[in-house]
mmCIF file of the N, C-alpha and C atoms, coordinates in Angstrom:
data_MODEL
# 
_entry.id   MODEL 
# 
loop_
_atom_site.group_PDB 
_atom_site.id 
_atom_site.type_symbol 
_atom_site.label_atom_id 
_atom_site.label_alt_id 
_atom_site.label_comp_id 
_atom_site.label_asym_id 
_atom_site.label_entity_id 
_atom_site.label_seq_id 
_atom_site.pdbx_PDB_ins_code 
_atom_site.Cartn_x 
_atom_site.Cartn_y 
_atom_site.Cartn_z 
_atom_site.occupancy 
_atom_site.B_iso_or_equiv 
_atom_site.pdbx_formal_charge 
_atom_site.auth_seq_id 
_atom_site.auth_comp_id 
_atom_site.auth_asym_id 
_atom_site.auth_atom_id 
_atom_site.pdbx_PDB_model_num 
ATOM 1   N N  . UNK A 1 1  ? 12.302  -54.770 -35.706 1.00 0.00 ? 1  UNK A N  1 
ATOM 2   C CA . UNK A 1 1  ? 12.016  -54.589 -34.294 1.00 0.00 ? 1  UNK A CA 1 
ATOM 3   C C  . UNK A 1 1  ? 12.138  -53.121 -33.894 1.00 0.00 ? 1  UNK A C  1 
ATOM 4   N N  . UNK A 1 2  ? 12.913  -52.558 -34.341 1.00 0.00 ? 2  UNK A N  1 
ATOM 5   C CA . UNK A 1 2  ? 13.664  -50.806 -34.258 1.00 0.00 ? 2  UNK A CA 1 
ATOM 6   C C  . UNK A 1 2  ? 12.183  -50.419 -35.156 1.00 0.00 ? 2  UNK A C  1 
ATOM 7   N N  . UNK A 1 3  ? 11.814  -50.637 -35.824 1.00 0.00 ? 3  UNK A N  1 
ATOM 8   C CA . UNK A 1 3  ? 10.569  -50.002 -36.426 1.00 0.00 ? 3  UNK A CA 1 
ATOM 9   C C  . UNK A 1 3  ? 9.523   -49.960 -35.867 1.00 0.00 ? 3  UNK A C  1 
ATOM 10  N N  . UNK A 1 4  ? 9.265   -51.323 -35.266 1.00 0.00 ? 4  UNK A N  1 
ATOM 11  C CA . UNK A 1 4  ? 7.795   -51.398 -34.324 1.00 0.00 ? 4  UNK A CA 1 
ATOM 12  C C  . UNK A 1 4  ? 8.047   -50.416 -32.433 1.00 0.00 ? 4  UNK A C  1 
ATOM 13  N N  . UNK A 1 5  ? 9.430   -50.769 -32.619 1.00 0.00 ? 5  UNK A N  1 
ATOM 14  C CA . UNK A 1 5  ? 9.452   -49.914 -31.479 1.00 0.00 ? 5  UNK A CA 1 
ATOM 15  C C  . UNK A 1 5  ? 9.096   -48.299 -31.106 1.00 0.00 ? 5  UNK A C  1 
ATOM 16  N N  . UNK A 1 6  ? 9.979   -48.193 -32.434 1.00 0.00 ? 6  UNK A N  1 
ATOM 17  C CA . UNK A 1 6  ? 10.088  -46.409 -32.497 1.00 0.00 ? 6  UNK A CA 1 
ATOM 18  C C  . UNK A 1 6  ? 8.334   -45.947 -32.544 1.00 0.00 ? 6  UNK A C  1 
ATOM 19  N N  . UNK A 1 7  ? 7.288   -46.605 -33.653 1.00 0.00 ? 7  UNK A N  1 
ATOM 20  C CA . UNK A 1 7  ? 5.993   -46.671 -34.071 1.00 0.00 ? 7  UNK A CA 1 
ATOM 21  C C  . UNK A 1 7  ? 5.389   -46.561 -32.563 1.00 0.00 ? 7  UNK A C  1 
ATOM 22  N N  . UNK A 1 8  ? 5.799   -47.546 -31.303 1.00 0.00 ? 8  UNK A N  1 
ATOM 23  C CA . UNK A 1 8  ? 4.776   -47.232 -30.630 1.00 0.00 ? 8  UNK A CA 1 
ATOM 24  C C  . UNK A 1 8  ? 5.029   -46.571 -29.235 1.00 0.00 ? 8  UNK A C  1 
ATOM 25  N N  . UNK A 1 9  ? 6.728   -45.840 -29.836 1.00 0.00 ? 9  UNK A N  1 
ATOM 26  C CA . UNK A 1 9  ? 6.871   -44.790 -28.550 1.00 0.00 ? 9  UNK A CA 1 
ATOM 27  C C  . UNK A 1 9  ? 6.343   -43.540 -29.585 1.00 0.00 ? 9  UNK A C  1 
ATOM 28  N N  . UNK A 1 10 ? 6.028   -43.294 -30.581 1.00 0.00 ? 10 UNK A N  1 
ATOM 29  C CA . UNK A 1 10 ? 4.948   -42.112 -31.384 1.00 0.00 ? 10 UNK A CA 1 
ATOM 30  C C  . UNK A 1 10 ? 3.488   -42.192 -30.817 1.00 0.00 ? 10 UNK A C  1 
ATOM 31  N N  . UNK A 1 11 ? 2.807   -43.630 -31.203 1.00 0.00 ? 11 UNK A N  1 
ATOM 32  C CA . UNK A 1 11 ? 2.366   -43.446 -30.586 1.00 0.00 ? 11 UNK A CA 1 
ATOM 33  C C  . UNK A 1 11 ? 1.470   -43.341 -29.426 1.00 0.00 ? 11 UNK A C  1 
ATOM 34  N N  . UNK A 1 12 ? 2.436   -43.086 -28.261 1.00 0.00 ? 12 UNK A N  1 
ATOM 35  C CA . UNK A 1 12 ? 1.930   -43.213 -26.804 1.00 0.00 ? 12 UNK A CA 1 
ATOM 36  C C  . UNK A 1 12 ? 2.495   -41.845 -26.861 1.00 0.00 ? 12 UNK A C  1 
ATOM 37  N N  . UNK A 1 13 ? 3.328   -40.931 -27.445 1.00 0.00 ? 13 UNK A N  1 
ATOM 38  C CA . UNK A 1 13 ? 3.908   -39.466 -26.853 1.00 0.00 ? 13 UNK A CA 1 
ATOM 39  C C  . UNK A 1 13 ? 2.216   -38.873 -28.017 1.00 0.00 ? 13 UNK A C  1 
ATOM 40  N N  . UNK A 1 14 ? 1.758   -39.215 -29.323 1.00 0.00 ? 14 UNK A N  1 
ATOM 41  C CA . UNK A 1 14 ? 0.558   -38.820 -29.363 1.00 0.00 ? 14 UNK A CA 1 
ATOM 42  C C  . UNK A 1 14 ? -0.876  -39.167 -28.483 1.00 0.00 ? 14 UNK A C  1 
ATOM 43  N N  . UNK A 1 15 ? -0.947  -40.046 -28.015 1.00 0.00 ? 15 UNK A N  1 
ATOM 44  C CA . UNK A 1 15 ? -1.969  -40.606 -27.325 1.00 0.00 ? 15 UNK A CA 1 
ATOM 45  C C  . UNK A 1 15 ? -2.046  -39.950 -25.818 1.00 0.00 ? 15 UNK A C  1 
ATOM 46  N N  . UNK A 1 16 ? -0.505  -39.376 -25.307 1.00 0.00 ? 16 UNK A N  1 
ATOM 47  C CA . UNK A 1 16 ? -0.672  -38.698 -24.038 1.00 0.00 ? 16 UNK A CA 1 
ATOM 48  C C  . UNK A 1 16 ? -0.780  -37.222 -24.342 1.00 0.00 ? 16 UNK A C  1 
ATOM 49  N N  . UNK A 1 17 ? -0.667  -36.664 -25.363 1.00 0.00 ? 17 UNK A N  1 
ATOM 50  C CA . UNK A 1 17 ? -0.630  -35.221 -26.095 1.00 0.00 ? 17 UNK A CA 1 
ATOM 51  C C  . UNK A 1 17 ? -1.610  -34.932 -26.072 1.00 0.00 ? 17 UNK A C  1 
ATOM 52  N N  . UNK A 1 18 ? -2.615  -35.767 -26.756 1.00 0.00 ? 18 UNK A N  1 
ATOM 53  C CA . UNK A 1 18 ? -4.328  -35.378 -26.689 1.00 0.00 ? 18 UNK A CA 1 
ATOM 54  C C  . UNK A 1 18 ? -4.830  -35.325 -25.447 1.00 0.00 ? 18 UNK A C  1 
ATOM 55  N N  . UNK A 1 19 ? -4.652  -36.119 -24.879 1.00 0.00 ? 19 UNK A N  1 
ATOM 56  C CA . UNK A 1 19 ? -5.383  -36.244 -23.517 1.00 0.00 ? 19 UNK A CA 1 
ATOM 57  C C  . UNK A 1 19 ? -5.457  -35.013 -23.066 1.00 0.00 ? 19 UNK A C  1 
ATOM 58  N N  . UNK A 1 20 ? -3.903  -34.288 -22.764 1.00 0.00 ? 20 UNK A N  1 
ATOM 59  C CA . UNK A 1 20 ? -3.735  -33.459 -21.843 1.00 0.00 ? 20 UNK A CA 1 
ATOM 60  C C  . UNK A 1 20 ? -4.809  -32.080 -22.611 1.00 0.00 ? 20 UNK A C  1 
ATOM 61  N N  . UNK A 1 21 ? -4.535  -32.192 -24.053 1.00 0.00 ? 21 UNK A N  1 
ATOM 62  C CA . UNK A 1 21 ? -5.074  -30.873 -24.220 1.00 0.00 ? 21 UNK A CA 1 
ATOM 63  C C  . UNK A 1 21 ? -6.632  -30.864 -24.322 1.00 0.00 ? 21 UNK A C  1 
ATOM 64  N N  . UNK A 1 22 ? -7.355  -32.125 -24.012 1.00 0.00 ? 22 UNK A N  1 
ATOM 65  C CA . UNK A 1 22 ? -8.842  -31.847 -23.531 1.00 0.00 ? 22 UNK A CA 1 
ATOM 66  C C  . UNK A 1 22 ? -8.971  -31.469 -22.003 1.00 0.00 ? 22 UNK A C  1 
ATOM 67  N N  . UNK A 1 23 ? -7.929  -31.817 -21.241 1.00 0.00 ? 23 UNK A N  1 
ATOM 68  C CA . UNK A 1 23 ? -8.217  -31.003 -20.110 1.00 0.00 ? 23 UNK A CA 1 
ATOM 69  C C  . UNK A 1 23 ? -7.981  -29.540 -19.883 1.00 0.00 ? 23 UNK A C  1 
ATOM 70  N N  . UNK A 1 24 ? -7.209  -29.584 -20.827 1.00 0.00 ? 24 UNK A N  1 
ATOM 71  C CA . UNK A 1 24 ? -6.889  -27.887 -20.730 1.00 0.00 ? 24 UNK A CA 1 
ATOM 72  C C  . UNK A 1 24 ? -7.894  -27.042 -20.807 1.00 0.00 ? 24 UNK A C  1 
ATOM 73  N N  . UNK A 1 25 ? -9.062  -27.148 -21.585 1.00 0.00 ? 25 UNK A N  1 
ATOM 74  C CA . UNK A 1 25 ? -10.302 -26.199 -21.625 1.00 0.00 ? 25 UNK A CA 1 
ATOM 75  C C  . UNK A 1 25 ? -11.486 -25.695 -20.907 1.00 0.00 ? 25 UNK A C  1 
ATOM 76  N N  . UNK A 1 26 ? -10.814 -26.057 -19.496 1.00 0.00 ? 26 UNK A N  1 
ATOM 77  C CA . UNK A 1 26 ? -12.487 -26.189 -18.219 1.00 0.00 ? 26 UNK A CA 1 
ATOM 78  C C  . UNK A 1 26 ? -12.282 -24.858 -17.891 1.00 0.00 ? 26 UNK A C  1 
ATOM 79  N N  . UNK A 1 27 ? -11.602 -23.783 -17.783 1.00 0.00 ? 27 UNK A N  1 
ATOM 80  C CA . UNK A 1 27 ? -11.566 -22.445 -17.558 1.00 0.00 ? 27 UNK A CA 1 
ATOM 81  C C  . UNK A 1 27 ? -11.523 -22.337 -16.369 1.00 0.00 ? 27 UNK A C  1 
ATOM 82  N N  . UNK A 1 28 ? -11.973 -20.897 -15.604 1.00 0.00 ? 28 UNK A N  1 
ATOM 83  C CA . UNK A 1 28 ? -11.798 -20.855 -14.175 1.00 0.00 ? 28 UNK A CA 1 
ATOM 84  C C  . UNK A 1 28 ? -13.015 -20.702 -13.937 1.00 0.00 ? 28 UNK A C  1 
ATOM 85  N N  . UNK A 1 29 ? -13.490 -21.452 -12.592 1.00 0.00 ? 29 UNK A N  1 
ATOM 86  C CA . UNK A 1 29 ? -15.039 -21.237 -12.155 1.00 0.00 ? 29 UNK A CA 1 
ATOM 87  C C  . UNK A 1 29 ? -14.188 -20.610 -10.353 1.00 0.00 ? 29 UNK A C  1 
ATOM 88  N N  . UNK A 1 30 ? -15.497 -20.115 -10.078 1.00 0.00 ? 30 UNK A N  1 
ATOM 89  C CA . UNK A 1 30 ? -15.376 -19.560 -8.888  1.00 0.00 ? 30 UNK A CA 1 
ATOM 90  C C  . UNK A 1 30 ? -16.100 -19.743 -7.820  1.00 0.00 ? 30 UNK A C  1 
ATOM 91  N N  . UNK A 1 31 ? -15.899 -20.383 -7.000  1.00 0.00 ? 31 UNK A N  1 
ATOM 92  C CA . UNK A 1 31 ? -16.495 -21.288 -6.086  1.00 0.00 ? 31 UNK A CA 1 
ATOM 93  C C  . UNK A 1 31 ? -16.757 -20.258 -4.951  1.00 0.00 ? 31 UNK A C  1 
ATOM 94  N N  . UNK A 1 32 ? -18.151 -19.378 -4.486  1.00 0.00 ? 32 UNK A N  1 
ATOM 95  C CA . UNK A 1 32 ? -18.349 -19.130 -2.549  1.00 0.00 ? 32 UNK A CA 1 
ATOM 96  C C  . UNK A 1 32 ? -18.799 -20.056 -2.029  1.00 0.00 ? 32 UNK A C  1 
ATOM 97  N N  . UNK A 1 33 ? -18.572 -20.080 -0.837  1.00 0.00 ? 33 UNK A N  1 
ATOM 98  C CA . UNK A 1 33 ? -19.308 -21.056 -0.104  1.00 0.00 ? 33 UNK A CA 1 
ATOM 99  C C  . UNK A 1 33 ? -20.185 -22.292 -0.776  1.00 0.00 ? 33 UNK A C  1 
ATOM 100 N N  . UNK A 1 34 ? -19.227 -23.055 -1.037  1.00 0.00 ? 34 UNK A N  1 
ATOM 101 C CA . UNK A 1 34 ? -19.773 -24.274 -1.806  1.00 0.00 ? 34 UNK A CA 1 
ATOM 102 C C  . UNK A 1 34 ? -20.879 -24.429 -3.327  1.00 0.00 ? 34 UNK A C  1 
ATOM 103 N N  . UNK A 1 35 ? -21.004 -23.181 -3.527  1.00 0.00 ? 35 UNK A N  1 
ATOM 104 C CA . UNK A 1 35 ? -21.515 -22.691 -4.593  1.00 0.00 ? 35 UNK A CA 1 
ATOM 105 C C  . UNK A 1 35 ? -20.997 -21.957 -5.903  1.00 0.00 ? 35 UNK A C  1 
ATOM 106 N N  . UNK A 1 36 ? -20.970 -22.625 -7.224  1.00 0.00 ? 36 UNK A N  1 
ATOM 107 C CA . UNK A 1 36 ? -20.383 -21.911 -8.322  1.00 0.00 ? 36 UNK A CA 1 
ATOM 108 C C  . UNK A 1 36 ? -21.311 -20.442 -8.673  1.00 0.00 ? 36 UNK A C  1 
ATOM 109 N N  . UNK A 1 37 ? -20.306 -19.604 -9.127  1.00 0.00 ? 37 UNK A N  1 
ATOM 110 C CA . UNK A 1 37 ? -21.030 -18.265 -9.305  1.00 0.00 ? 37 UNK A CA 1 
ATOM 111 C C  . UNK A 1 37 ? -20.279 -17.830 -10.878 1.00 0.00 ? 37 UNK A C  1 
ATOM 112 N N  . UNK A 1 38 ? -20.933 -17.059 -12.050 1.00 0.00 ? 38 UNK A N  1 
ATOM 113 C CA . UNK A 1 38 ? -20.443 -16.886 -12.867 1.00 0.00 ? 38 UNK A CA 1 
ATOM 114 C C  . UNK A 1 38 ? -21.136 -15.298 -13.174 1.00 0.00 ? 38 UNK A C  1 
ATOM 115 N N  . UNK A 1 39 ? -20.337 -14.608 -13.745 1.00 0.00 ? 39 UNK A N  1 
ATOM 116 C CA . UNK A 1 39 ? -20.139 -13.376 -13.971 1.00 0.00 ? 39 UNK A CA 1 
ATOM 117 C C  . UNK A 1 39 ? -20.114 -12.674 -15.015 1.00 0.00 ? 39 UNK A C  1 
ATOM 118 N N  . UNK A 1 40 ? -20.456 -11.722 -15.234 1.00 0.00 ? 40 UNK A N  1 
ATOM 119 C CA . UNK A 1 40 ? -20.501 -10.784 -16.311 1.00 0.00 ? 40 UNK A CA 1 
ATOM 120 C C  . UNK A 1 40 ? -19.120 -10.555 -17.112 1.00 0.00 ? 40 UNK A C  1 
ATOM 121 N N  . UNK A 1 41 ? -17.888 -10.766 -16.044 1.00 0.00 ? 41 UNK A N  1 
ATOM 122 C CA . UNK A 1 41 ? -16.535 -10.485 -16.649 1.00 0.00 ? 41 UNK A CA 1 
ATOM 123 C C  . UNK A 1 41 ? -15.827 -11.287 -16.274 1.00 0.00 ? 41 UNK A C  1 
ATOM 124 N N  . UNK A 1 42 ? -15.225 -12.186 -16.949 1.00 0.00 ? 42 UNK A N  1 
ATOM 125 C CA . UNK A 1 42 ? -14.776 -13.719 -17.011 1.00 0.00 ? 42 UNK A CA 1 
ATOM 126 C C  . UNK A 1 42 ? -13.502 -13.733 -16.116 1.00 0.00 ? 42 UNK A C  1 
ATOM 127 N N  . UNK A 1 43 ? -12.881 -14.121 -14.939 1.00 0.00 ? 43 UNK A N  1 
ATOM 128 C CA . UNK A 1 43 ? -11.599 -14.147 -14.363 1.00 0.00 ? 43 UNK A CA 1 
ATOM 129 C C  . UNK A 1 43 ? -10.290 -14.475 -15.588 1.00 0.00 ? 43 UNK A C  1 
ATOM 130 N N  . UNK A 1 44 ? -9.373  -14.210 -15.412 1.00 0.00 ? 44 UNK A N  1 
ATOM 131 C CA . UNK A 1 44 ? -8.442  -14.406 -16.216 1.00 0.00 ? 44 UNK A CA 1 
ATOM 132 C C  . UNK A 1 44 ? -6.945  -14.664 -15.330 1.00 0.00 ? 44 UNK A C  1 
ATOM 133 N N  . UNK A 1 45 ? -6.046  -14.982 -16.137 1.00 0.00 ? 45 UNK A N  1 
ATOM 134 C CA . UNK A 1 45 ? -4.848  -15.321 -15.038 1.00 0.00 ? 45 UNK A CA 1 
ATOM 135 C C  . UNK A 1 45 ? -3.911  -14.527 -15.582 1.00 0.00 ? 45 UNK A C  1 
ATOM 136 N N  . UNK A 1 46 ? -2.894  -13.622 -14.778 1.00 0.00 ? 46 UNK A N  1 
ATOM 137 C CA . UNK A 1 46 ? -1.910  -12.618 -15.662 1.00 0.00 ? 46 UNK A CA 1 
ATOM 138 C C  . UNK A 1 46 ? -0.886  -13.228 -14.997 1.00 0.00 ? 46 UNK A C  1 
ATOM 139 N N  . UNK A 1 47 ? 0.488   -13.007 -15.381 1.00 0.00 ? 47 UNK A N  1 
ATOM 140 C CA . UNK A 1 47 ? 1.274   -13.687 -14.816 1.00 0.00 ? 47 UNK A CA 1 
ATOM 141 C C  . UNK A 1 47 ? 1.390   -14.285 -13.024 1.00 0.00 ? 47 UNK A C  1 
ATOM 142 N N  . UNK A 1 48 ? 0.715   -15.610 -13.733 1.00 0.00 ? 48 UNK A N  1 
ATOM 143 C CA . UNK A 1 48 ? 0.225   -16.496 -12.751 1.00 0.00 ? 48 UNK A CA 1 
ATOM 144 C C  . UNK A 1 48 ? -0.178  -16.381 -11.543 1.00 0.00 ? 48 UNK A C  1 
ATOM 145 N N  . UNK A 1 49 ? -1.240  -15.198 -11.655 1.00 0.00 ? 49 UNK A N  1 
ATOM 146 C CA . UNK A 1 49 ? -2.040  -14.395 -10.830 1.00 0.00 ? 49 UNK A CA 1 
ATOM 147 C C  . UNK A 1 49 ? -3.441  -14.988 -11.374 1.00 0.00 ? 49 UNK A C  1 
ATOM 148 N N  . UNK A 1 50 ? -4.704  -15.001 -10.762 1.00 0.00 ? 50 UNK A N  1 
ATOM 149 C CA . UNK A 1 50 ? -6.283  -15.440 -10.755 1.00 0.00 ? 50 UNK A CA 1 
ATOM 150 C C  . UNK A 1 50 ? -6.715  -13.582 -10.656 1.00 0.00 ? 50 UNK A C  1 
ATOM 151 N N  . UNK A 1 51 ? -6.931  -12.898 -11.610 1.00 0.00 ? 51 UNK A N  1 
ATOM 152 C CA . UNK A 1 51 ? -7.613  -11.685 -11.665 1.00 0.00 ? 51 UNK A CA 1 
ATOM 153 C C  . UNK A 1 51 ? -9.446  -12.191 -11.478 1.00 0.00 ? 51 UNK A C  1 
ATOM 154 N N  . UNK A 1 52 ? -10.010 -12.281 -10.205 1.00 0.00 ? 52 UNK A N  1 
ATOM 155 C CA . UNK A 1 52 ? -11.160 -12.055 -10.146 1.00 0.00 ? 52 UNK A CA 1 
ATOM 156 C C  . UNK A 1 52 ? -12.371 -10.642 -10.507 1.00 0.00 ? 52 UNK A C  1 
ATOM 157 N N  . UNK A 1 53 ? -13.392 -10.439 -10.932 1.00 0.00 ? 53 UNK A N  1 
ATOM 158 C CA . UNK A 1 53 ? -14.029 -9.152  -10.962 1.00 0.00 ? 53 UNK A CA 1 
ATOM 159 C C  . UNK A 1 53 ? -14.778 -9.106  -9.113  1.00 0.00 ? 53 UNK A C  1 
ATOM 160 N N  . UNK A 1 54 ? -14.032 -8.351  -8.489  1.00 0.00 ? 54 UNK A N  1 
ATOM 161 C CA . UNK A 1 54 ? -14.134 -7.902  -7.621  1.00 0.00 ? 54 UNK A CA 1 
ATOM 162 C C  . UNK A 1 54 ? -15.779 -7.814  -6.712  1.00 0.00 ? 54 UNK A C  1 
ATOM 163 N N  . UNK A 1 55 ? -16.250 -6.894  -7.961  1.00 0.00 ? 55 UNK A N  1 
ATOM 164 C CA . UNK A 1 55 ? -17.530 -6.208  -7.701  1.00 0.00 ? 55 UNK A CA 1 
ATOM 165 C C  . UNK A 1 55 ? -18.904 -7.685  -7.278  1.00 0.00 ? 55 UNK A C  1 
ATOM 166 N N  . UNK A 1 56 ? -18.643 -8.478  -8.337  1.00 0.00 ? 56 UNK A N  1 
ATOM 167 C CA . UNK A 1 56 ? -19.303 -9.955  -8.158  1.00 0.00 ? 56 UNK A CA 1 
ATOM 168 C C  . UNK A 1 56 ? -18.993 -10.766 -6.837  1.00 0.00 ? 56 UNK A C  1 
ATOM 169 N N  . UNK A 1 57 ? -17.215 -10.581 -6.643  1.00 0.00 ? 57 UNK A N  1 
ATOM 170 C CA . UNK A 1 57 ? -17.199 -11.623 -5.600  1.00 0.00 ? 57 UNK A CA 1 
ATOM 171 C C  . UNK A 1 57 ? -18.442 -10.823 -4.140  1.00 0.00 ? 57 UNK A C  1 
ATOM 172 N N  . UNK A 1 58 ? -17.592 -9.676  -3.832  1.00 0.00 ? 58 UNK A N  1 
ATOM 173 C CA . UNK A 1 58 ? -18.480 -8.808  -2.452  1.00 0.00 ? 58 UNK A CA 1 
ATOM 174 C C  . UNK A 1 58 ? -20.395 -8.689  -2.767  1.00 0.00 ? 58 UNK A C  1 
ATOM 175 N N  . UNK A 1 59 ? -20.774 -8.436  -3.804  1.00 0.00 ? 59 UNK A N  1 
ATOM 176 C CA . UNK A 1 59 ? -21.876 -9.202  -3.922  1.00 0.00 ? 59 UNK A CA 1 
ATOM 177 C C  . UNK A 1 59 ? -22.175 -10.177 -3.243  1.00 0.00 ? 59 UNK A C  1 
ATOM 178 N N  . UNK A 1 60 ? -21.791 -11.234 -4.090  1.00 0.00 ? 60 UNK A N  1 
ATOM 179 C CA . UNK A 1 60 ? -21.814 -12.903 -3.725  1.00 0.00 ? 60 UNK A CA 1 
ATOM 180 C C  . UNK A 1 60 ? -21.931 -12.307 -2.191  1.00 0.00 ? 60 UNK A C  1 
ATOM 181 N N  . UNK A 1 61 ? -21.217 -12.251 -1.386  1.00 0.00 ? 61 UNK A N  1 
ATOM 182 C CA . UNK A 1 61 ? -20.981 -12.221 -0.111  1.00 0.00 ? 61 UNK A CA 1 
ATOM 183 C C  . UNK A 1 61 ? -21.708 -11.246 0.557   1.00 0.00 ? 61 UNK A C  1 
ATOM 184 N N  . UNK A 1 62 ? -22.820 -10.628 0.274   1.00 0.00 ? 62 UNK A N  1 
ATOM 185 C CA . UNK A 1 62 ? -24.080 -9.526  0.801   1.00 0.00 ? 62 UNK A CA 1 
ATOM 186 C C  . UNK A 1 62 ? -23.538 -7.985  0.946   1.00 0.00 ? 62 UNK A C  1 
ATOM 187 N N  . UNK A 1 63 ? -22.142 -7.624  0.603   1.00 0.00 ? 63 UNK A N  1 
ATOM 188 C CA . UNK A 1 63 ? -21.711 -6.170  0.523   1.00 0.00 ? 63 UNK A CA 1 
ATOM 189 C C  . UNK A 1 63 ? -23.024 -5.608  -0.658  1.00 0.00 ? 63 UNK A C  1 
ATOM 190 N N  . UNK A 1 64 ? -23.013 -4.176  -0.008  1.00 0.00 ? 64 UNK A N  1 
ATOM 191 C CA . UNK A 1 64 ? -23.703 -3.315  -1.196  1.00 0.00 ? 64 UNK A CA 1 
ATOM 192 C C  . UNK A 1 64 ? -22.956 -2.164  -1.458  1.00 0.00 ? 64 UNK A C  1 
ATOM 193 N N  . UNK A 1 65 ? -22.630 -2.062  -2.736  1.00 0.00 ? 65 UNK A N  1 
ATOM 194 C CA . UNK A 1 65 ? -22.463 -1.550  -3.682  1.00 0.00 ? 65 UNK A CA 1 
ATOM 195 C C  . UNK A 1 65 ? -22.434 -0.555  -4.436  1.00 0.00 ? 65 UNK A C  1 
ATOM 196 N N  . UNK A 1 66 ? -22.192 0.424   -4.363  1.00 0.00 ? 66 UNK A N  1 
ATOM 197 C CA . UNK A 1 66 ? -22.480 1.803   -5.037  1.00 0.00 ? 66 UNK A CA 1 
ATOM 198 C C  . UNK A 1 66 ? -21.351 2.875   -5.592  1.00 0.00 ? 66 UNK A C  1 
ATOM 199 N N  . UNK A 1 67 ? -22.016 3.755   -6.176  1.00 0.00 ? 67 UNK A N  1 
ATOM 200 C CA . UNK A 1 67 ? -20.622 4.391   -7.393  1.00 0.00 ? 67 UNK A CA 1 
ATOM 201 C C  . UNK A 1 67 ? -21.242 5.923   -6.949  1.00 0.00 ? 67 UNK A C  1 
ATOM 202 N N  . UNK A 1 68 ? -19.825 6.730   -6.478  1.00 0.00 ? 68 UNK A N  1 
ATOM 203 C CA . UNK A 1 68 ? -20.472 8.187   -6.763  1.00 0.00 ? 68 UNK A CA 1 
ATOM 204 C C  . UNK A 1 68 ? -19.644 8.935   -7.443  1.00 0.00 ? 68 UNK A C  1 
ATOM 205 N N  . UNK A 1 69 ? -19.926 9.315   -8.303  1.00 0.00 ? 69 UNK A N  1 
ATOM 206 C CA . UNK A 1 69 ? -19.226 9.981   -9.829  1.00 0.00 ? 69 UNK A CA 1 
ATOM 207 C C  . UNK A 1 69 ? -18.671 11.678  -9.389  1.00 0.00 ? 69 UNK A C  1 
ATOM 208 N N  . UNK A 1 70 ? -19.000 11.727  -8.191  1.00 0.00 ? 70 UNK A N  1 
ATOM 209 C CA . UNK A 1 70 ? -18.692 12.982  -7.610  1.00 0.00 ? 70 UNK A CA 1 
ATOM 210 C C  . UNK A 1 70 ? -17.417 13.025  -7.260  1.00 0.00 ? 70 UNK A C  1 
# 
């Protein structure tokens, strides 16, 4: 009985192990106004911070844009 028991608390702690780590892989998407937008430079999270690329979001949102090297 101690055998069949132990067998199927393994596995249910494997059967809930997998699960979790197929959700783990959806990444970060970035939602404006009800619309997904994806980017040249992928968001990332640094200590448990959402680093967006900046330049894409104000885009998205009709800012323009420009660089003067001067």
């Amino acid at each position: 009985m101690k055998k069949v028991l132990a067998l199927l608390v393994v596995m249910c702690i494997m059967i809930t192990s997998f699960s979790l780590v197929s959700y783990a892989d959806d990444g970060i998407k970035i939602k404006i106004n009800g619309y997904n937008h994806e980017y040249d430079v992928m968001p990332v999270i640094i200590n448990s911070r959402t680093m967006v690329p900046m330049r894409g979001i104000f885009e998205s949102l009709g800012a323009d844009i420009s660089w003067d090297g001067d």
